[in-house]
N, C-alpha and C positions, 0 to 999 in steps of 0.2 A: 341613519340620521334619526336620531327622539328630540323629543322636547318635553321639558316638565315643566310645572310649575310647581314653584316651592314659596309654604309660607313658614314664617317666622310671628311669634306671637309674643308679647310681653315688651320689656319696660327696654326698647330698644332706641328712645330717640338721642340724638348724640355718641353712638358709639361707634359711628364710621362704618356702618356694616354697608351703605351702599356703595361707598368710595372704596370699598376694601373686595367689593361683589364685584367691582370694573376690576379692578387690578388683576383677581384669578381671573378672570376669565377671558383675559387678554390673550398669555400666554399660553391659554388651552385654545384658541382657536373657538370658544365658546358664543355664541350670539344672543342678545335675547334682549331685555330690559330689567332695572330693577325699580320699586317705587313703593311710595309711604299708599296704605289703604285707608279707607273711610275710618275705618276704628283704629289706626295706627300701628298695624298689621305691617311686615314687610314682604311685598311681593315679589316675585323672583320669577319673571318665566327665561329658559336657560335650553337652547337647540344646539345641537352639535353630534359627532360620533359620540357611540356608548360609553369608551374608553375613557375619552375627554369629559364626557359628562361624571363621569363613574368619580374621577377624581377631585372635578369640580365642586362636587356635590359633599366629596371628602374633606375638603379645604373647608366648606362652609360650617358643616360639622365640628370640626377641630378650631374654628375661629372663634364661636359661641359657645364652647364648652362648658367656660366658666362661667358663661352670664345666667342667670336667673329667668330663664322663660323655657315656655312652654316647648315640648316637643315639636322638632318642624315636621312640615308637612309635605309628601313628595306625591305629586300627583302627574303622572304621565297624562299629556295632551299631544293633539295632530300636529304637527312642524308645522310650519308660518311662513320660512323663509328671512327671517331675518339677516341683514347684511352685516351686523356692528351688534355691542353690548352697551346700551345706553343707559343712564340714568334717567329717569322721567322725572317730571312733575308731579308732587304728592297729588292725590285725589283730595287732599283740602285745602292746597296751596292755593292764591289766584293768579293772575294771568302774568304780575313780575316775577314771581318765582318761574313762570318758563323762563324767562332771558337766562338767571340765572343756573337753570338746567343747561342750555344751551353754553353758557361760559363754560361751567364744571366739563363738559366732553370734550371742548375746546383746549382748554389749559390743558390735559392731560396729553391733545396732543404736540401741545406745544412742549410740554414736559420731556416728549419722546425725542422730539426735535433738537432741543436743546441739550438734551445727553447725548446725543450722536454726535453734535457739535465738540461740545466739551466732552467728552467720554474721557477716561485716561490716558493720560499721555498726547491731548492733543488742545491743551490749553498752556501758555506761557506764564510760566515760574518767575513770579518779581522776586526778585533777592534786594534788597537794602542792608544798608551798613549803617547803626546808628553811630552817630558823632557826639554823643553829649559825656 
């Protein structure tokens, strides 16, 4: 089990990178948090097996390829124990944007919910016949 923290640096507001930081790391079994820094920084701390991280850390890479910022930064820290890979509250957000954090981890598992539900093949096919 490692944990890193990884930053991200340059002109990254609006590109999804932290809703896109939950998603990998869902399916890796990945833990950690992601969130905006004082200077607008994006911080990434990211706990799991090597292997999971190894690729995690692949995917992030390959995510930002084309964007215009600075080299990220990997920095191995002690594991934490984190249970989940949350989005946090930016560091210059105030106290509404938590709810709003809190909604975002929420939806997503309502997201899961609701594909399991409707997944394919177990939603009903309206057919209509137009008459005009």
């Amino acid at each position: 089990m490692k944990c890193f923290q990884i930053t991200f640096s340059g002109d990254l507001k609006g590109r999804g990178l932290r809703f896109s930081t939950l998603y990998m790391a869902f399916p890796l079994h990945v833990t950690g948090f992601v969130q905006y820094s004082l200077d607008r920084d994006i911080i990434i701390e990211a706990e799991g097996e090597d292997e999971h991280l190894d690729q995690f850390i692949a995917q992030l890479r390959n995510f930002v390829k084309t964007w215009r910022i600075s080299p990220i930064s990997v920095v191995e820290t002690s594991p934490k124990g984190y249970l989940s890979f949350d989005i946090r509250t930016s560091m210059t957000e105030d106290v509404d944007s938590a709810r709003k954090s809190l909604v975002i981890k929420y939806k997503g598992l309502l997201f899961r919910k609701i594909r399991r539900m409707f997944g394919p093949g177990k939603y009903p096919v309206i057919q209509s016949k137009s008459t005009y």
